[in-house]
C-alpha positions as CSV (number, residue, x, y, z in Angstrom):
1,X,6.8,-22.7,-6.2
2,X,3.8,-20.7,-4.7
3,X,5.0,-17.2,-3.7
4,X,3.1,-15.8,-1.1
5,X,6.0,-13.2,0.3
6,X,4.2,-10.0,-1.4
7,X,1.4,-9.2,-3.7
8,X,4.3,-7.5,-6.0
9,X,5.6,-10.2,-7.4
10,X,2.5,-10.5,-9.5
11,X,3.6,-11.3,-13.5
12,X,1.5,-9.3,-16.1
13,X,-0.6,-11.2,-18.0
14,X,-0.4,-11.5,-21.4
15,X,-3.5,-9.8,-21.9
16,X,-1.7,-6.7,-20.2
17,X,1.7,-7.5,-22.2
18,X,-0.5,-6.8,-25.2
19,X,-1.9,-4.0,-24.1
20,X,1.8,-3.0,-23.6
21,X,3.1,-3.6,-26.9
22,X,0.5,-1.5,-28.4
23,X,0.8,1.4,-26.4
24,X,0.7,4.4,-28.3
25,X,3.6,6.2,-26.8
26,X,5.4,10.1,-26.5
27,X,7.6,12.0,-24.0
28,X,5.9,12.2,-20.9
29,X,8.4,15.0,-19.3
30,X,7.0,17.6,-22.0
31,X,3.6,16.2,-21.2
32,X,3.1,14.0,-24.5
33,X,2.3,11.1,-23.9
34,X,-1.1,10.1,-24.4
35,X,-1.7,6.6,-22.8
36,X,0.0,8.3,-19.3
37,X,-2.0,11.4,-19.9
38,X,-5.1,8.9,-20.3
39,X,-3.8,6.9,-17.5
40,X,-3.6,10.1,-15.5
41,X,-6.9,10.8,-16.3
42,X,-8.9,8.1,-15.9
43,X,-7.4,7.4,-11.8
44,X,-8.4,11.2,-10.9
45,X,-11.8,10.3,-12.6
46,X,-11.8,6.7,-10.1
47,X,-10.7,8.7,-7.1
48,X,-12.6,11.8,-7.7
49,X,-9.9,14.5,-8.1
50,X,-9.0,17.0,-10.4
51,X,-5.6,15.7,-11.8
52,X,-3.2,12.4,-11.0
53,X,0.7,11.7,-11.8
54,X,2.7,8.7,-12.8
55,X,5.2,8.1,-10.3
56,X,7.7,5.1,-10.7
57,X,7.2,3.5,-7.3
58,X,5.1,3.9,-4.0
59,X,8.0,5.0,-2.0
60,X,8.5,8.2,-4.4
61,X,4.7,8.8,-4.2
62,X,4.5,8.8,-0.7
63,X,7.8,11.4,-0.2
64,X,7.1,13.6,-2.8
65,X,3.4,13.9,-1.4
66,X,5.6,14.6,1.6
67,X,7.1,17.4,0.1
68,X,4.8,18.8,-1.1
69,X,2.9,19.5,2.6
70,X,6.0,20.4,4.2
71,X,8.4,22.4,5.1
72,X,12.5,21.0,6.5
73,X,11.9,21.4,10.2
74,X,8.3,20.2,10.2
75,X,6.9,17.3,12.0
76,X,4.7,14.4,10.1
77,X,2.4,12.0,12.4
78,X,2.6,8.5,11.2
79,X,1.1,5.1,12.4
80,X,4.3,3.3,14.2
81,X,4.5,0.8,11.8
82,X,3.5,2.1,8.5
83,X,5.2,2.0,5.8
84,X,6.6,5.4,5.6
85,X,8.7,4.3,8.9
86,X,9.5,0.4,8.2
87,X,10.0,0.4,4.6
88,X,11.2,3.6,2.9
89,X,14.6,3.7,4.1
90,X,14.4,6.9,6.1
91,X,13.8,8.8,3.0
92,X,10.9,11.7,4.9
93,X,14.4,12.8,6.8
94,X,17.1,12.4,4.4
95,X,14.9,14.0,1.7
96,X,12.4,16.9,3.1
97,X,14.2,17.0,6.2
98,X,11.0,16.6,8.9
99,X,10.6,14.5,11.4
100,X,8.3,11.5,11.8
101,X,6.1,11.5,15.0
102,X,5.1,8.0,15.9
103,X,1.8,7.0,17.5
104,X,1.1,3.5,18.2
105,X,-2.2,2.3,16.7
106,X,-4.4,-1.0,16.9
107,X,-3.1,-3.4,14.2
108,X,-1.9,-0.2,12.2
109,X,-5.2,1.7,12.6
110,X,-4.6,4.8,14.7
111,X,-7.2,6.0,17.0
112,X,-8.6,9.8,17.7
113,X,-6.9,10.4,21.1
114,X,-3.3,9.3,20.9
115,X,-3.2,11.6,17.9
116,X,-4.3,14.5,19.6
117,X,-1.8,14.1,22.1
118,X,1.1,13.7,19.4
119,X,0.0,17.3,18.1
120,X,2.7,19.6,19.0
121,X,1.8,22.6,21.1
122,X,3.1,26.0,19.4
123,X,6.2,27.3,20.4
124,X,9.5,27.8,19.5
125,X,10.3,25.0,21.3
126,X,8.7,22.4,19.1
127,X,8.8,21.6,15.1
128,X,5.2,22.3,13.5
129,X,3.1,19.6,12.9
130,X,1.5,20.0,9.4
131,X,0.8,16.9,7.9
132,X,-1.3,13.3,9.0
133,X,-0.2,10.4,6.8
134,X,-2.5,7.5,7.2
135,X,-2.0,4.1,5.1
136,X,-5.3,1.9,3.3
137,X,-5.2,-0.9,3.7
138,X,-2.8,-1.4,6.5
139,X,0.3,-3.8,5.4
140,X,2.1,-4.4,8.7
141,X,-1.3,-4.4,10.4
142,X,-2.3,-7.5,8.4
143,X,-4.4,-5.7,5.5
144,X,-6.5,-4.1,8.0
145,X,-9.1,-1.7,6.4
146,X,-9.6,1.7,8.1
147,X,-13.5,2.5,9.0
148,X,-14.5,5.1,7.2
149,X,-15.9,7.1,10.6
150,X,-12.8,6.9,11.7
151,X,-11.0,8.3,9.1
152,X,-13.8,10.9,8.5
153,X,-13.0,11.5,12.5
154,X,-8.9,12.2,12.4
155,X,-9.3,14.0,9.3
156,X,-11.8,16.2,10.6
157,X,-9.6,16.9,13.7
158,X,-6.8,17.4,11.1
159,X,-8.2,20.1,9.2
160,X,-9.3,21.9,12.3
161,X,-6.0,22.6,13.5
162,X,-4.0,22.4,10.1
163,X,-3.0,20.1,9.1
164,X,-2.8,18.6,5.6
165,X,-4.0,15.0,5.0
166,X,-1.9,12.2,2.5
167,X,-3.1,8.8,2.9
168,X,-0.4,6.1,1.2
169,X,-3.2,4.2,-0.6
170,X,-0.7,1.5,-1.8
171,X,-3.8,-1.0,-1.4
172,X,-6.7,1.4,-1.2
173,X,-8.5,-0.9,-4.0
174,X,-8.1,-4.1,-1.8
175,X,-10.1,-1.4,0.8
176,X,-12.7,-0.4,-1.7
177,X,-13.3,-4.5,-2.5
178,X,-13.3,-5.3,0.7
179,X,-15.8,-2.7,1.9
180,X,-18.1,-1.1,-0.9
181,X,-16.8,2.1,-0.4
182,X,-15.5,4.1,-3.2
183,X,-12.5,5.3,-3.8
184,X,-13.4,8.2,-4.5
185,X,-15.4,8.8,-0.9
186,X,-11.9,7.8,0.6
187,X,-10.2,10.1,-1.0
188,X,-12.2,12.8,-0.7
189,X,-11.1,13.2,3.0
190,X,-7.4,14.1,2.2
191,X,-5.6,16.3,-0.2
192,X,-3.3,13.4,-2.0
193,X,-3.8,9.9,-2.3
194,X,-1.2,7.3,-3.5
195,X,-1.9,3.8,-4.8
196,X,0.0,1.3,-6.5
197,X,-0.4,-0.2,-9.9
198,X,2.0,-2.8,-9.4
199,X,0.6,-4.9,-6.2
200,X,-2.9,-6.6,-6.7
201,X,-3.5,-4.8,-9.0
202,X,-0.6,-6.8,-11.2
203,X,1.1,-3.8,-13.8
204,X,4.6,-4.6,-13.2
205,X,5.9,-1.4,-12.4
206,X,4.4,2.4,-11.2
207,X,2.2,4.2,-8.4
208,X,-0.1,7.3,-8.7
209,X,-0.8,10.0,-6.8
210,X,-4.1,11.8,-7.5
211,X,-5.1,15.5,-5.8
212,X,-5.8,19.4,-7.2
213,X,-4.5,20.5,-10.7
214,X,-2.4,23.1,-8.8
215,X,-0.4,20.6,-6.2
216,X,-0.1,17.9,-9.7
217,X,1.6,20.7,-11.5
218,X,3.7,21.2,-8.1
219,X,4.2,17.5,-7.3
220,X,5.4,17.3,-11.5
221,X,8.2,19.7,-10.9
222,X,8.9,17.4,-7.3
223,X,9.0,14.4,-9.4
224,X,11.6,16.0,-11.8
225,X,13.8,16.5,-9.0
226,X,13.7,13.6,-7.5
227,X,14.5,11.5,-10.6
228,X,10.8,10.3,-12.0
229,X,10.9,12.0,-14.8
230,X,10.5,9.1,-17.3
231,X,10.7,9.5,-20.9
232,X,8.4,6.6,-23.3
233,X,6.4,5.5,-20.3
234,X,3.4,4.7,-22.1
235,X,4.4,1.4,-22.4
236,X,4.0,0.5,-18.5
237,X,0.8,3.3,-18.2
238,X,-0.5,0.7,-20.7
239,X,-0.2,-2.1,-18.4
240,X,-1.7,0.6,-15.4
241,X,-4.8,1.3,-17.6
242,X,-5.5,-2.5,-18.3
243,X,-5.2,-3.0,-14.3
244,X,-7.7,-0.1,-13.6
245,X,-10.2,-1.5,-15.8
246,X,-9.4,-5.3,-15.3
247,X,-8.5,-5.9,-12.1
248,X,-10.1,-4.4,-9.7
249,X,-13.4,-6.4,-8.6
250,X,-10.8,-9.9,-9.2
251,X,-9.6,-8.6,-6.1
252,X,-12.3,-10.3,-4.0
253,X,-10.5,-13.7,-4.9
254,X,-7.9,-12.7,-3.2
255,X,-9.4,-11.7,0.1
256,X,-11.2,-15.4,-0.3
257,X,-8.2,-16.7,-0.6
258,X,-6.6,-15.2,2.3
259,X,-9.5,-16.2,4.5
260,X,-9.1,-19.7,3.4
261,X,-5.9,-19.8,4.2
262,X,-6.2,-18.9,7.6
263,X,-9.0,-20.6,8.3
264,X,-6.6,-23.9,7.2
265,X,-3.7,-22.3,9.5
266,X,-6.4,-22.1,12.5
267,X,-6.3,-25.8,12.2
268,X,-2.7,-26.0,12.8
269,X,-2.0,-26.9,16.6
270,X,1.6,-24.9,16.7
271,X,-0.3,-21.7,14.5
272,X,-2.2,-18.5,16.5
273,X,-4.0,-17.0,13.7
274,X,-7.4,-15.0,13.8
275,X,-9.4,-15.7,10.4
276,X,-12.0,-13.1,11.6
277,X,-8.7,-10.6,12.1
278,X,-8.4,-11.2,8.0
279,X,-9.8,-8.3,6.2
280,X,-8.4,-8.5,2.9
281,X,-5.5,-10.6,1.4
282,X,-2.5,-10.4,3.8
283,X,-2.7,-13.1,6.5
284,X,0.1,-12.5,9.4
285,X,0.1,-16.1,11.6
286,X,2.3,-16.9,14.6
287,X,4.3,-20.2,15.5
288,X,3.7,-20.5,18.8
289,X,5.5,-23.9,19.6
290,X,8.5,-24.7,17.4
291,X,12.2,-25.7,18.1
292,X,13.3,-24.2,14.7
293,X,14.3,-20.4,14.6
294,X,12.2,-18.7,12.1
295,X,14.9,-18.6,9.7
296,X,14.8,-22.0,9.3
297,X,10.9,-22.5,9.1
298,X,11.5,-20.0,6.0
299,X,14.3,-22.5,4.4
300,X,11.7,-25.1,5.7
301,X,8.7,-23.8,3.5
302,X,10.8,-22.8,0.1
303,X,12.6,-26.3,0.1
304,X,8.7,-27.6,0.3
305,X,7.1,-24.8,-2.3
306,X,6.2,-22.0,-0.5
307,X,8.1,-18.7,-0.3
308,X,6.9,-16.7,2.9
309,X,8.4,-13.5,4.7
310,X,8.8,-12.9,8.3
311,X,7.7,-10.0,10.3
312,X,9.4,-10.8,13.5
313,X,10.4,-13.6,15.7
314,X,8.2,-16.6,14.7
315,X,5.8,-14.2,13.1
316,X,4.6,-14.8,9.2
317,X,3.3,-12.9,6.3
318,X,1.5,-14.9,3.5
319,X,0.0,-12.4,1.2
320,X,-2.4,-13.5,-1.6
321,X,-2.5,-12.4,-4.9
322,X,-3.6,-12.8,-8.7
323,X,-0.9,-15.8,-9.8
324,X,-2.1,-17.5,-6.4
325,X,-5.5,-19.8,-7.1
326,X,-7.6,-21.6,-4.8
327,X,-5.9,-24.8,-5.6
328,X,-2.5,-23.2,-4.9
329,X,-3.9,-22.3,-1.7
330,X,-5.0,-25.8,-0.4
331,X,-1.3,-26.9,-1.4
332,X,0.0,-24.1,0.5
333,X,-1.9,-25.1,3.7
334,X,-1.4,-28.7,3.4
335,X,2.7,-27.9,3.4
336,X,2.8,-25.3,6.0
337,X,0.9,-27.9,8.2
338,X,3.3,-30.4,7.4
339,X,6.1,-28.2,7.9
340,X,4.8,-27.0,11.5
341,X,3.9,-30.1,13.0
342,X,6.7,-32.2,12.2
């Protein structure tokens, strides 16, 4: 079966399963252990910050970052379909109690003006706005890579009127591959930055959030209270450490992959898909022409070998990833087109 639904169901190696085993290993809520504190250290070094933290998951980096710039009552500008509206479960409400304002942008990338005009004018009237949440890359958008002008532009306009900057980083390294930017120059435009571990980067489990020593300490205490205090966690900071300093230039394989892929799905008389729209390893294709609903064109490709997800009517996610190889690929391509033009 070639699994092309996410880039998190990536197996570790056994290189990283190794490195595992051998962690060295201590109680991380007192501070002590010393392959998370080395962990910690070596992704604020990467992304140029003072301190990081070790967070379980994306979705609790991104809403305790959201704690910590806000206030119940506030308002949070988001990309329409980001992640922090589509995939974390109404968690910003239920949890900090603010409200998400939702400004449309082009394939996920949002735009100077239409963010402006979501800024709430002060009054009694209206919640606060105090926080701009941007995502890198952009998963609903199709892996689309921010410019960094344009970031450099809203945060800019951010920190003139106030606002505090998070930017949900879950593939920020697929960004930095893609482009030749640093990390480190992306982050340096917001005051916390999440990225995952466990996507294409392949550690099986945990996120990170990186910013100042004095919002880490704060966003330690957050983490306590929402549940991510973890005990022995060494033992998958182990498996984070050997993705930092394995797996990060592999990337480019993936974003090869993903263009070959749609380049192959181009060919495809019932596929709309833009190869040049592919920016780094998530390739979203439509099925213009088919008599099967798209459940059915999912049953269609597993019972042929592929595992895909849907993002809408007719509309397909294929995301690439470090147990997907070029021959994989070609096998992919040749049974979607059989698939789709039966």
């Amino acid at each position: 079966m070639i699994d092309l639904r996410s880039d998190t169901v990536t197996q570790p190696s056994q290189a990283m399963r190794e490195a595992m085993a051998r962690a060295e290993v201590g109680d991380d809520v007192y501070g002590e252990d010393p392959t998370v504190n080395r962990l910690q250290t070596t992704a604020a070094q990467l992304l140029g910050k003072e301190a990081a933290l070790f967070v379980p998951t994306g979705v609790m980096a991104n809403q305790l970052s959201i704690r910590l710039h806000t206030r119940p009552g506030d308002e949070v500008i988001v990309e329409s379909s980001s992640h922090l509206i589509r995939y974390e479960g109404g968690s910003a409400s239920a949890l900090s109690q603010v409200q998400l304002s939702c400004v449309s942008g082009d394939r996920g990338l949002l735009s100077l003006k239409p963010v402006q005009a979501a800024l709430r004018p002060k009054d009694v009237h209206n919640p606060p706005t105090t926080l701009l949440c941007l995502e890198q890359t952009h998963n609903v958008g199709g892996g689309t890579v921010y410019p960094l002008e344009t970031i450099k532009g809203l945060t800019s306009w951010a920190r003139e009127n106030g606002l505090a900057l998070h930017l949900d980083g879950a593939r920020l390294f697929n960004a930095v591959v893609a482009s030749g930017i640093s990390a480190a120059e992306y982050a340096s435009h917001f005051d916390t930055v999440c990225f995952c571990l466990s996507k294409g980067l392949g550690a099986p489990v945990g996120s990170m959030i990186v910013s100042t020593q004095d919002n880490i300490d704060k966003l330690r205490r957050l983490r306590k209270m929402f549940g991510g205090g973890m005990r022995q966690a060494g033992i998958l900071a182990a498996a984070g450490l050997y993705a930092l300093e394995h797996n990060i230039s592999r990337l480019k394989e993936d974003h090869d992959n993903a263009k070959n892929l749609a380049l192959h799905l181009q060919q495809i008389p019932t596929v709309f898909v833009d190869p040049d729209r592919v920016d780094t390893n998530i390739v979203v294709f439509e099925v213009v022409r088919s008599e099967h609903s798209t459940a059915e064109l999912l049953q269609a490709f597993k019972e042929s070998g592929v595992l895909l997800n849907a993002m809408g009517e007719r509309m397909f996610r294929a995301v690439t990833h470090l147990d997907v190889d070029g021959a994989d690929i070609e096998k992919a391509a040749h049974v979607l087109g059989s698939v789709l033009t039966v």
